[in-house]
N, C-alpha and C positions, 0 to 999 in steps of 0.2 A: 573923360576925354584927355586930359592933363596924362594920366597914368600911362593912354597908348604911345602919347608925344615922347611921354619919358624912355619909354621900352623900345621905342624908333630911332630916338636918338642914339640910345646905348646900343642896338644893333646896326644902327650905323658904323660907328665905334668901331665895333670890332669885328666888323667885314672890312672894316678899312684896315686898321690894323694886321688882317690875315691876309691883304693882297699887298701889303707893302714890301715884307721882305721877297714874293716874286716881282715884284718890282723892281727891285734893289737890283738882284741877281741879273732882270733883261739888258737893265742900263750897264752894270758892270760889265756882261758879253758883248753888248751892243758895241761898247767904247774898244773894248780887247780887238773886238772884229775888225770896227774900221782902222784903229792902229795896226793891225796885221794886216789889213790888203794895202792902207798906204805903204809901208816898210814891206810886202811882198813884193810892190811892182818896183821899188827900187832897185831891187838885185838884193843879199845877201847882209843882212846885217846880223853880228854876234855883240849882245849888251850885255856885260859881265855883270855879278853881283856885288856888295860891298862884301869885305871880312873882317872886320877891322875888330871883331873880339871873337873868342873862340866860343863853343859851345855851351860854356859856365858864364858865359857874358863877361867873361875877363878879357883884355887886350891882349893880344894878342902879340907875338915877336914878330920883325918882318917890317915892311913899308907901311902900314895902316893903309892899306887898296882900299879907297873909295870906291871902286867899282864904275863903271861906264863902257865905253864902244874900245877904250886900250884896253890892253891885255895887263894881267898881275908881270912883273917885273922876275927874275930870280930870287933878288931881295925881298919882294913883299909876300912871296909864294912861300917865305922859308915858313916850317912850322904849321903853316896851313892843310889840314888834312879833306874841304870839300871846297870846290869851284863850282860854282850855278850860273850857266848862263841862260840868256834868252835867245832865240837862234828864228832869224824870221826868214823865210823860203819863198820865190813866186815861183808858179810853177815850173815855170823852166827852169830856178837856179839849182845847180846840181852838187854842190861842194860845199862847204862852212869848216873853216877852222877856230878848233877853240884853245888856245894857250891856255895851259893851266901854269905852266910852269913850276909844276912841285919836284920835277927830278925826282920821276920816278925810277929807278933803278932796271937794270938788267935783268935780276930774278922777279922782283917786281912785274915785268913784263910777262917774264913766262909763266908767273902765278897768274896770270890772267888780270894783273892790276893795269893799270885804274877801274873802279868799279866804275861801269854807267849805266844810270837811271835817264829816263824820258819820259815825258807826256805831253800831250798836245795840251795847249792855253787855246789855241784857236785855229780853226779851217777855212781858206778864204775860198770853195768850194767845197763838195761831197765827194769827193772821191777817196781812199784812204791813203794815207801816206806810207813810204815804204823809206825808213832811214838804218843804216848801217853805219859800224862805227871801225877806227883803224886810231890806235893807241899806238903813241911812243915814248919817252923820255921825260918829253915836255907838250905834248898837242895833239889833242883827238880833234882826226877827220871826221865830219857827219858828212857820208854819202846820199844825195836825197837823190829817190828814183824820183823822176820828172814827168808824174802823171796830169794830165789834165786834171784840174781840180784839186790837187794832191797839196799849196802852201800853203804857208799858214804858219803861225808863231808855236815853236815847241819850245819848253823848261828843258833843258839838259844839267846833268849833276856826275859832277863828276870827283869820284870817292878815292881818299889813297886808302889802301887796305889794311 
């Protein structure tokens, strides 16, 4: 009897074990979720990332941008080669500007620079989102079509080339 006690408890163990990290995962979406439908029904928020060292983990030249809801400065932007923001949409908000502020140049522009990357963090409905982008010097517009269903928190990254 002892033996099956032992063999129950260890397959307790590690059924529990095997549902924790989906666990993990619901609660982290869960929270991403409702952070994204409170800040969708607000109207338009863009939360910048930190930069405050470069890729090697070195510090970086520039302001040391702590990152937040301002925008990087000309100063803190110098040197800095990626901007990551968080960009949250309800469904009717149509427009997001994101300062990057790297001064990107002229030819720059008609190489097609700044690079930008996307992906959805979270939907505060099912319908799918339709975002466009409009690059200038210093400020990518996110054009968000304004589908029923279509807010929700998007990462945007924006790369000098």
């Amino acid at each position: 009897m002892q033996k099956k006690k032992k063999i129950g408890a260890a397959l307790a163990i590690l059924i529990a074990l095997a549902i924790m990290p989906a666990a993990v995962f619901w609660f982290h979406v869960s929270i991403v979720s409702l952070f994204a439908l409170g800040c969708g029904l607000a109207g338009v928020t863009v939360t910048y990332q930190s930069f405050q060292v470069n890729s090697a983990g070195n510090p970086r030249p520039g302001g040391l941008y702590t990152g937040g809801t301002t925008n990087p400065t000309v100063t803190q932007a110098v040197g800095t080669d990626v901007v990551v923001a968080l960009v949250n949409f309800g469904d009717t908000d149509t427009v997001a500007t994101i300062t990057h502020n790297m001064q990107i140049t002229s030819l720059g522009l008609t190489n097609l620079q700044p690079y930008i990357t996307w992906w959805i963090e979270a939907l505060t409905g099912t319908a799918a989102p339709v975002l466009t982008f409009t690059a200038t010097t210093a400020v990518v517009t996110v054009n968000h079509v304004a589908n029923t269903g279509a807010g929700g928190t998007f990462v945007v990254v924006i790369r000098r080339g």
